[in-house]
N, C-alpha and C positions, 0 to 999 in steps of 0.2 A: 858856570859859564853857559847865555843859553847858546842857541844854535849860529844864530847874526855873527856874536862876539866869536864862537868858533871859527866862521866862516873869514870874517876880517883877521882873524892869528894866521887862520891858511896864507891871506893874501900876502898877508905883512911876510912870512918865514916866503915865501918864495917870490915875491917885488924883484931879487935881486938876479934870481936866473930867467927874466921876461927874456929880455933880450938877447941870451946867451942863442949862437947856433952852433949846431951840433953838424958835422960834414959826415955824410954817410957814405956817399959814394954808390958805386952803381953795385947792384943787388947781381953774385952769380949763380944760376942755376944749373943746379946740378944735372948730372942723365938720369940718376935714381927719381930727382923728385918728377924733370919732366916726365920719365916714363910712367912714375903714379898717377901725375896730372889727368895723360894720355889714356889711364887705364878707368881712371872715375868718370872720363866723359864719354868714352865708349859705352859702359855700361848701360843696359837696355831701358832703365830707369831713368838715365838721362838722356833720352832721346829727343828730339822734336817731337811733340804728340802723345809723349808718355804720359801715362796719367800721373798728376803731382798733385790729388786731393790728399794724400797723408801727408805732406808739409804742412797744410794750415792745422789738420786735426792734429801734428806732431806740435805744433806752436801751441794753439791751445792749453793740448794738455801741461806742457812746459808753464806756460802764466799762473794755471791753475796750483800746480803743484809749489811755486813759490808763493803763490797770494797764499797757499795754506799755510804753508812754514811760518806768513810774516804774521798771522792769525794765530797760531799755537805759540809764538814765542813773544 
């Protein structure tokens, strides 16, 4: 089966819950997690002005280390 014919079984097995809604309702936050919230944007790192050049260089290396996985496997 190539990849097309896979992709058209996906649609066909799930056609039938397109329209299905699911009610979720309103999300409650906790004290525990706002206090975690409250404590990771205080953090000096997340300042206005902080330097945030090791996100791109932590992106990076993240692509890299998958493009090699997809490369070795």
């Amino acid at each position: 089966m190539g990849e097309d014919e896979e992709y058209e079984e996906l649609v066909r097995i799930l056609e039938p819950f397109r329209d299905m809604r699911i009610e979720t309702g309103p999300v409650t936050l906790t004290d525990d997690y706002l206090r975690m919230v409250e404590e990771v944007e205080s953090a000096p790192e997340n300042q206005s002005g902080a330097d945030k050049t090791w996100v791109e260089a932590a992106q990076h290396e993240f692509k890299e280390y998958f493009a090699r996985l997809a490369r070795e496997n």
